[in-house]
C-alpha positions, 0 to 999 in steps of 0.5 A: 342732610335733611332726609326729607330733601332727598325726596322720598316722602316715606323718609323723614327726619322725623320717623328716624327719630322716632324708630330709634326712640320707640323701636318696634313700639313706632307704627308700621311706616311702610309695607309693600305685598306681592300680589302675585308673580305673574307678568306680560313683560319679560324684562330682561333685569326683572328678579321677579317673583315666583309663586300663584296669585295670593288669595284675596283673603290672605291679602286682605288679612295682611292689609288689615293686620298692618292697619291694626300697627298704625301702617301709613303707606302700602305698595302692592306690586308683584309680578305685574299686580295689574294682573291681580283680579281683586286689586282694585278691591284691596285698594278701596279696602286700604282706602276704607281703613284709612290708610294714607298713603296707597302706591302701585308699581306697574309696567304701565301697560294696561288700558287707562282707564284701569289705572283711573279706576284705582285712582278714584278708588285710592291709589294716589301713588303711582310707580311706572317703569319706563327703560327706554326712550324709544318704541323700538327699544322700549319693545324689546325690553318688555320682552318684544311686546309690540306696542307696549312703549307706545302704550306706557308713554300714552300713559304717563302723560295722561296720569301724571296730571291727575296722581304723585307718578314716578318712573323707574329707570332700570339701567343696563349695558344695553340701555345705559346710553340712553339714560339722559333721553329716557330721562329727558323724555320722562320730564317732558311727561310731567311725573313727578320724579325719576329714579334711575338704578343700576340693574342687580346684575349689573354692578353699583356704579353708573355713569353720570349724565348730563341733566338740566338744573330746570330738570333737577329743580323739580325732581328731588330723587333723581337730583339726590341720585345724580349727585351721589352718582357725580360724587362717587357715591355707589347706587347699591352698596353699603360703605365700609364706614356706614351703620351695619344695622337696618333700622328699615326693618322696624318699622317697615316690611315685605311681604308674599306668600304669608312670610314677611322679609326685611325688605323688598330687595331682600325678598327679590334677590332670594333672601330668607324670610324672617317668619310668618305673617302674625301676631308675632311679626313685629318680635322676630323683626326685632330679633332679626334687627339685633342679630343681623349686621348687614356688613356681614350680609351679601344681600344687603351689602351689595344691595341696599340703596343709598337713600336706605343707607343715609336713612340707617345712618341717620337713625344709628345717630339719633339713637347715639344721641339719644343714649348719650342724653340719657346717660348724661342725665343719669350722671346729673342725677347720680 
């Protein structure tokens, strides 16, 4: 399968062929920064994050050193990075270096006019939860915040029309009933995609629900996930018969408090960092990528998405091809 025909316009064919030519020399694809651990929700699922607000700084620093690696996409998230007092500085910063592709993950619970701002100043990325499909339930997810369901839908009906908006939907025993509405909602909003996830705690496996082919038609990820969810195809978890290498890793990293770790999920589920930000980040990222099965690692074993799984296959095979071409050619030469 075409990797662009998942969706996830960070995945390519193209990139996967260039981090199995060109390793850690290949620019920095994608990077997410923790801005801070701070929240207004208490979601019950949430692996937050601990720790105080970056200083700016420290955040701009590392913005500027992914830049100066080629970076085409960053994603600041936290905690609630709507909670960071200097974000929209960093936005117009990364806009200001020419970094293509600017994303925010947010409960969507802040005034809208906030979330404008850092559209006209960048952000053209947009990742929104939304874990249920109704006030009452919506409420109590977000920790008993009154009003907050209410104020999130108001949202991403009104963004949706003006920036590329997902929406996550985390799935638990206490929402999973809901997830044909929450989706059926989310449609009606107009984002331009959903992506449904079982909660870390909750295991790899949801259940399938029945979804319209009008629906699936306009949103690759979620069509891409409903059917891996329809063919047995676990959300979390890597297959006994899938790569054990994270070419993510490459290419692509997480980052807060002045560490950098393999990914995102790595970083949330209390995964140790592979070094410190630096000139030498890119070299332990390596190192990490060449001794690490992630067979062999709980976190990764257990965790990694599908869609991260079908990009390290697709990169191990390409990188198959390319060695078999090449010793081709020496034998022709030899």
């Amino acid at each position: 399968m075409e990797l662009e025909k998942i969706g996830f316009y960070t995945l390519t064919d193209e990139r996967a062929l260039r981090v199995a030519r060109q390793g850690i020399a290949a620019p920095l694809w994608r990077c997410e920064l923790i801005l801070t651990g701070r929240c207004n929700f208490r979601c019950p699922y949430c692996r937050g994050v601990s720790g105080e607000d970056i200083p700016y700084h420290k955040a701009a620093e590392t913005v500027c050193r992914w830049k100066e690696n080629g970076l085409f996409a960053i994603r600041f998230s936290g905690g609630e990075p709507m909670l960071y007092p200097k974000l929209l500085k960093l936005v117009e910063l990364a806009k200001g270096l020419g970094i293509e592709r600017i994303a925010l993950s947010t409960n969507g619970s802040f005034p809208l006019q906030e979330y404008e701002d850092l559209v006209r100043a960048g952000v053209n990325d947009l990742s929104i939860s939304l874990d249920a499909c109704c006030a009452e339930d919506g409420d109590r997810i977000a920790g008993g915040v009154k009003g907050s369901w209410e104020q999130v839908v108001s949202n991403i009906r009104a963004l949706a029309g003006i920036v590329y908006l997902t929406v996550g939907v985390v799935l638990t025993q206490h929402n999973r009933s809901q997830t044909r509405g929450i989706i059926a909602l989310a449609a009606r909003l107009g984002v331009s995609d959903i992506r449904v996830i079982p909660a870390a705690q909750e295991g790899t496996v949801l259940p399938a629900p029945g979804v319209g082919r009008e629906i699936l038609g306009r949103l690759p990820v979620l069509a891409y996930r409903l059917r891996n969810i329809q063919q047995g195809i676990p959300v979390r978890g890597i297959g006994p018969k899938d790569c054990g290498k994270c070419s993510l890793v490459l290419d692509d990293m997480a980052a807060m408090g002045g560490k950098h770790y393999p990914c995102i999920i790595y970083l949330r589920e209390g995964g140790a960092a592979i070094g410190e930000m630096g000139t030498g980040m890119r070299e332990e990222r390596m190192q990490w990528f060449e001794g690490h099965n992630s067979h062999k690692d709980p976190i990764c074993f257990g965790n990694c998405l599908d869609v991260c799984v079908a990009y390290n296959n697709k990169v191990e095979r390409n990188r198959a091809e390319e060695l078999a071409a090449v010793e081709e050619l020496d034998g022709r030469l030899q």
